[in-house]
C-alpha positions as CSV (number, residue, x, y, z in Angstrom):
1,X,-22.0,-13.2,30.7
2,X,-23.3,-10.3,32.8
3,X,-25.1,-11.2,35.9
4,X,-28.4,-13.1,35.8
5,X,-31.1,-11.9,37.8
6,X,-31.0,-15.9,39.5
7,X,-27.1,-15.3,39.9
8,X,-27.7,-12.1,42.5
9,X,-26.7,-14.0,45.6
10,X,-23.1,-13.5,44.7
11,X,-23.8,-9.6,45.0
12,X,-23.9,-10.0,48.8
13,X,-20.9,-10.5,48.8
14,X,-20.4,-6.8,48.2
15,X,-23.2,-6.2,50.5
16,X,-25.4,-5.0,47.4
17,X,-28.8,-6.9,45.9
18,X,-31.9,-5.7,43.6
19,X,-35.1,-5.7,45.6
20,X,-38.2,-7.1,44.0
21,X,-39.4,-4.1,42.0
22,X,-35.8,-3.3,40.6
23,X,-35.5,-6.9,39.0
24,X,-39.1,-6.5,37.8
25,X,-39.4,-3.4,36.3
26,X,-35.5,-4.3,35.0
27,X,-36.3,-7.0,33.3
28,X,-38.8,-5.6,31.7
29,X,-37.4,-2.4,30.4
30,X,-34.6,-4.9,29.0
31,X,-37.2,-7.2,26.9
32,X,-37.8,-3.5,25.6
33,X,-34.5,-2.8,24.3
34,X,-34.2,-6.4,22.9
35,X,-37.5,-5.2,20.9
36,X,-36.2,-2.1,19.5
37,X,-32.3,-3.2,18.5
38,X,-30.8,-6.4,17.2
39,X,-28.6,-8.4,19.4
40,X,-27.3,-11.5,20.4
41,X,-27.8,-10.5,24.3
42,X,-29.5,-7.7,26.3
43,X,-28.0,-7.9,30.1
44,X,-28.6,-6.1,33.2
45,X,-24.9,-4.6,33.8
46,X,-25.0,-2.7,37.1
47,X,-26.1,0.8,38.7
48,X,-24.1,3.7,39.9
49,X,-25.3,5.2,42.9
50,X,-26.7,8.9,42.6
51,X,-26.9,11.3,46.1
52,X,-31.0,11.5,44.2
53,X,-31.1,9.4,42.2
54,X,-29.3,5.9,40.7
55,X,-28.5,4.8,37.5
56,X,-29.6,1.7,36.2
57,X,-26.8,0.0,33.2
58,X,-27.5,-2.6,30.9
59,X,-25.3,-3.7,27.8
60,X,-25.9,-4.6,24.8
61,X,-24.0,-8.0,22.6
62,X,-23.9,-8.6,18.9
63,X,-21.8,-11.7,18.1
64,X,-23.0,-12.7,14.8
65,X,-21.4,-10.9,12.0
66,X,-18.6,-9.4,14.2
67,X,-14.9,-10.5,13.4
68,X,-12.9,-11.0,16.1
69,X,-14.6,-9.7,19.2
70,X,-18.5,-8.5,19.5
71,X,-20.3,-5.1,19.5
72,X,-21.0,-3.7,22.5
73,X,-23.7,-0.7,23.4
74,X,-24.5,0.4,26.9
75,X,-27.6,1.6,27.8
76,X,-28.8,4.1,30.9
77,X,-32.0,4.2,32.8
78,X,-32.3,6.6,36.3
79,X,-35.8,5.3,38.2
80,X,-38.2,5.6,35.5
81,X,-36.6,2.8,33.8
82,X,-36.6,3.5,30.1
83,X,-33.3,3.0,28.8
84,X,-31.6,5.0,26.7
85,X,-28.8,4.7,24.5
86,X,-25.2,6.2,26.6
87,X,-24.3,9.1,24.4
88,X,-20.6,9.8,23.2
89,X,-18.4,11.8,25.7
90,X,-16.1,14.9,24.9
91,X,-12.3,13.3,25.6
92,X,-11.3,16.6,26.3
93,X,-12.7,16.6,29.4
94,X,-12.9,12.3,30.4
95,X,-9.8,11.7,32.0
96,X,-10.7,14.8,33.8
97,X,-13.5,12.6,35.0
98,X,-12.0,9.8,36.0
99,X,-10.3,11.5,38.8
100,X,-13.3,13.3,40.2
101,X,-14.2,12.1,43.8
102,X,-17.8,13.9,44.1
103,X,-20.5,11.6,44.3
104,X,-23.0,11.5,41.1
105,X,-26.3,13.8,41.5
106,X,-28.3,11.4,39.8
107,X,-29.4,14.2,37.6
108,X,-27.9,13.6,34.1
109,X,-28.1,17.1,32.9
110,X,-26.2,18.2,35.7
111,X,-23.4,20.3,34.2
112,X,-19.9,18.9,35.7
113,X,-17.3,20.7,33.7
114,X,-18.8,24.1,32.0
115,X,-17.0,25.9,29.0
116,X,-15.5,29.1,29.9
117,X,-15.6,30.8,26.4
118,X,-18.6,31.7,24.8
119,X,-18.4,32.8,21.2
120,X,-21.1,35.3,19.5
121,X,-21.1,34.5,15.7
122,X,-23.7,37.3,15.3
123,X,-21.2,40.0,14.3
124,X,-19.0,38.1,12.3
125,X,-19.0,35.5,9.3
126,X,-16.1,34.0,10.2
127,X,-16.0,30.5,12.1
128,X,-12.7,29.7,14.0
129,X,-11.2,26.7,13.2
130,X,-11.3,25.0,16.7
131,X,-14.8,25.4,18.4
132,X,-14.6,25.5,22.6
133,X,-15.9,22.2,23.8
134,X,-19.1,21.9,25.3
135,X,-20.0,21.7,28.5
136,X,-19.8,17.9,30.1
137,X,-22.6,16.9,31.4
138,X,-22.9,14.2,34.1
139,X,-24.3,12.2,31.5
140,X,-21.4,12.4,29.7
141,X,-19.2,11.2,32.6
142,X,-21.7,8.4,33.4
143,X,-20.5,7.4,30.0
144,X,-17.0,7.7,30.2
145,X,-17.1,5.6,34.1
146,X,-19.1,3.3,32.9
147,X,-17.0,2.2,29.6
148,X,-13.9,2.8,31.7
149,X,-15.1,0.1,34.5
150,X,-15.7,-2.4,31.5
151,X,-12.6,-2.1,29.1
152,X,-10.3,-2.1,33.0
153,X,-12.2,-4.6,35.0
154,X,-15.1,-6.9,32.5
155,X,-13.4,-10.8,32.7
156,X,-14.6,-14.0,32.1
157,X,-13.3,-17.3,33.2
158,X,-10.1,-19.2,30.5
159,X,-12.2,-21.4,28.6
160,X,-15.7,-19.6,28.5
161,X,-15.6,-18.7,24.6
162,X,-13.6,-19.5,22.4
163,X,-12.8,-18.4,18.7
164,X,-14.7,-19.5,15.7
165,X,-12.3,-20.7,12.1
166,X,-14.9,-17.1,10.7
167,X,-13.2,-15.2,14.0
168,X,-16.4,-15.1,15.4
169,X,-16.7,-15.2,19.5
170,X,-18.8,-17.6,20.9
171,X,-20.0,-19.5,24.0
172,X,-18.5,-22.7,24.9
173,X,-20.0,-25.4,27.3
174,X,-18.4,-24.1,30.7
175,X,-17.4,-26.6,33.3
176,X,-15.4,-23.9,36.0
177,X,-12.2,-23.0,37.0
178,X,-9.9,-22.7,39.8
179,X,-9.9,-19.8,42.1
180,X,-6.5,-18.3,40.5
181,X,-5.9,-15.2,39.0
182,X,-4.3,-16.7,36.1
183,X,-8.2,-18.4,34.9
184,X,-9.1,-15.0,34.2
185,X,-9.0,-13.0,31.4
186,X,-10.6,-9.4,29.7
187,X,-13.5,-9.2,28.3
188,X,-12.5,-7.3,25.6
189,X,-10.6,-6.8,22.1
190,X,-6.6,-7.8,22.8
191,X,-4.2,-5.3,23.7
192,X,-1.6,-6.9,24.4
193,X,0.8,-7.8,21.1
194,X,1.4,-11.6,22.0
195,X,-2.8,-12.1,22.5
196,X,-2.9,-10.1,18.9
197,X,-0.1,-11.9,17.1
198,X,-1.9,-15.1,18.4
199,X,-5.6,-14.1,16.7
200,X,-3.3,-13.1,13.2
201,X,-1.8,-16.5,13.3
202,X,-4.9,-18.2,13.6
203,X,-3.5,-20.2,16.6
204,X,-6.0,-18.7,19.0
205,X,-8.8,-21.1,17.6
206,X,-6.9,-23.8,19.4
207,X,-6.4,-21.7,22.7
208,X,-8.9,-21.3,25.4
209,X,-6.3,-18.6,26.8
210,X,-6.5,-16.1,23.2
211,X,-7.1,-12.5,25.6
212,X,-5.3,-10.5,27.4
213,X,-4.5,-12.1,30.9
214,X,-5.7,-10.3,34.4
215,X,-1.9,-11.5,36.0
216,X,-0.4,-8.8,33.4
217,X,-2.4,-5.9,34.4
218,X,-0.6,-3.2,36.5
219,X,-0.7,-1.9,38.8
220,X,-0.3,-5.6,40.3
221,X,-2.4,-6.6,43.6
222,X,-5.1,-4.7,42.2
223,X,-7.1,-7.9,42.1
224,X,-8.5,-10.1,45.0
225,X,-10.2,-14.0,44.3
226,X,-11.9,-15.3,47.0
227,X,-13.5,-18.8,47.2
228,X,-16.7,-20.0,49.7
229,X,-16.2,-23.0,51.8
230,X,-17.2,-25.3,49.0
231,X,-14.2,-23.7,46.7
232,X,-16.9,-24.2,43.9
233,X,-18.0,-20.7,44.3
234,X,-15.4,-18.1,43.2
235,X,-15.7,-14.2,43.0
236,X,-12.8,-11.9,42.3
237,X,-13.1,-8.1,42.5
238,X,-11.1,-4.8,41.2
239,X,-9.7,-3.0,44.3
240,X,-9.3,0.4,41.4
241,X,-12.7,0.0,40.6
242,X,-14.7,-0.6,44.2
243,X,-17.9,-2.3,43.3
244,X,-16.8,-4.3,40.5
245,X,-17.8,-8.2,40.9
246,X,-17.0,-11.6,38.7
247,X,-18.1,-14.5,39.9
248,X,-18.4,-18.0,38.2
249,X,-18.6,-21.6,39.7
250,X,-19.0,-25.1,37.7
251,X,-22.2,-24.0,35.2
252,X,-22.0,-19.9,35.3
253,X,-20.3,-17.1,35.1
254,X,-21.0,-13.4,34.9
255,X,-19.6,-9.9,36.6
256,X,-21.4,-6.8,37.6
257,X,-20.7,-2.9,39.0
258,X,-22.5,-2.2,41.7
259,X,-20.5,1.3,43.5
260,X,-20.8,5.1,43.2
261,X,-18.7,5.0,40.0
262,X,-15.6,7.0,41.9
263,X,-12.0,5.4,41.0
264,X,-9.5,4.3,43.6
265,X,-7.2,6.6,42.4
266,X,-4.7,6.3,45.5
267,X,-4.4,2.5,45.2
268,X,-0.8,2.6,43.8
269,X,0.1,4.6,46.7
270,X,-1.0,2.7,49.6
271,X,0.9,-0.8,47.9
């Protein structure tokens, strides 16, 4: 579903490739993760750029056992590459995030947004109710980008899974699509109340079309499909989210972030 280390040639696309030690050393860091946690698939997500250093993402599947839609976990590696599990962020500060336009350090202790109040419990025995928030750590905001790129951008093609009579999600045999925008759909739980009344009905088991549609997603234009010569090989990319990249032809499909993690946040107003 994510890209395949044999499906990097769409990435040039975006002017962006693994050299031969990143896809080496990758690969093997994932087998570790699929040694140490239980699921269906381990896949090599993307990497954020860092002015030091970059960050390396890969994600985590469960199908089995999971009604409806799958479990996902991402994990983060800088150049060492040992992954480690993305830790929870402080929502108090992540939409904060989202707009920032600085460039990641590529040092994941970095403090980004620092708590101005400091509270000394020594001379008292009372706790207020509501502790400050911690400081936000570029980690944290890794975190937060990172999730954010994948609940707004992650598609697959109409017709690559389908629904299971125990609402389980599963692989189907794909066979391609056409390069339009109305093939594609999110990779993620249904938000949208038609897609969720479809699921409660039980109807989507007979629908290759069950999830929330990329043509309903607003701001509109924010997606581009492009085709090759051959019109067998089709990527489409987020124009929010620079760096994002889904691709499929007639046996594969995948998508991938490849970008500095910084949000278009002035793409409404140049429409």
């Amino acid at each position: 579903m994510n890209i395949s280390f044999n499906d990097l040639k769409f990435l040039h696309q975006i002017g962006q490739t693994l050299n031969l030690e990143e896809r080496m050393r990758l690969q093997l860091a994932i087998l570790k993760i699929q040694e140490h946690y239980i699921f269906d698939e381990v896949l090599f997500w993307g990497r954020v750029e860092g002015v030091e250093k970059d960050y390396y993402i890969a994600l985590g599947i469960q199908y089995k056992g999971q009604y409806e839609f799958p479990l996902k976990k991402f994990f983060w590696s800088s150049n060492n590459y040992h992954f480690a599990e993305l830790p929870k962020y402080n929502e108090e500060f992540a939409q904060r995030a989202e707009t920032l336009r600085e460039p990641f350090t590529g040092q994941h202790e970095h403090i980004v947004f620092r708590t101005d109040e400091e509270i000394n419990f020594e001379d008292s025995l009372e706790i207020p109710a509501q502790l400050p928030a911690k400081n936000f750590s570029e980690l944290e905001r890794l975190s937060y980008i990172v999730q954010s790129i994948e609940f707004q951008c992650a598609s697959i093609p109409v017709g690559s899974y389908r629904l299971t009579p125990t609402h389980e999600l599963i692989k189907t045999t794909f066979k391609g699509v056409t390069a339009e925008l109305k093939n594609y759909q999110h990779f993620r739980q249904p938000i949208r109340k038609d897609k969720q009344d479809l699921i409660a009905r039980d109807e989507a088991l007979y629908r290759p079309d069950f999830l929330d549609s990329l043509v309903d997603d607003t701001p509109h234009n924010q997606w581009s499909v492009q085709t090759d010569s051959t019109k067998r090989n089709i990527t489409i990319r987020n124009l929010i989210w620079p760096g994002y990249l889904g691709y499929n032809n007639d046996y594969t499909f995948g998508y991938a972030y490849f970008g500095d993690g910084i949000k278009n946040s002035d793409f409404e107003f140049l429409l």
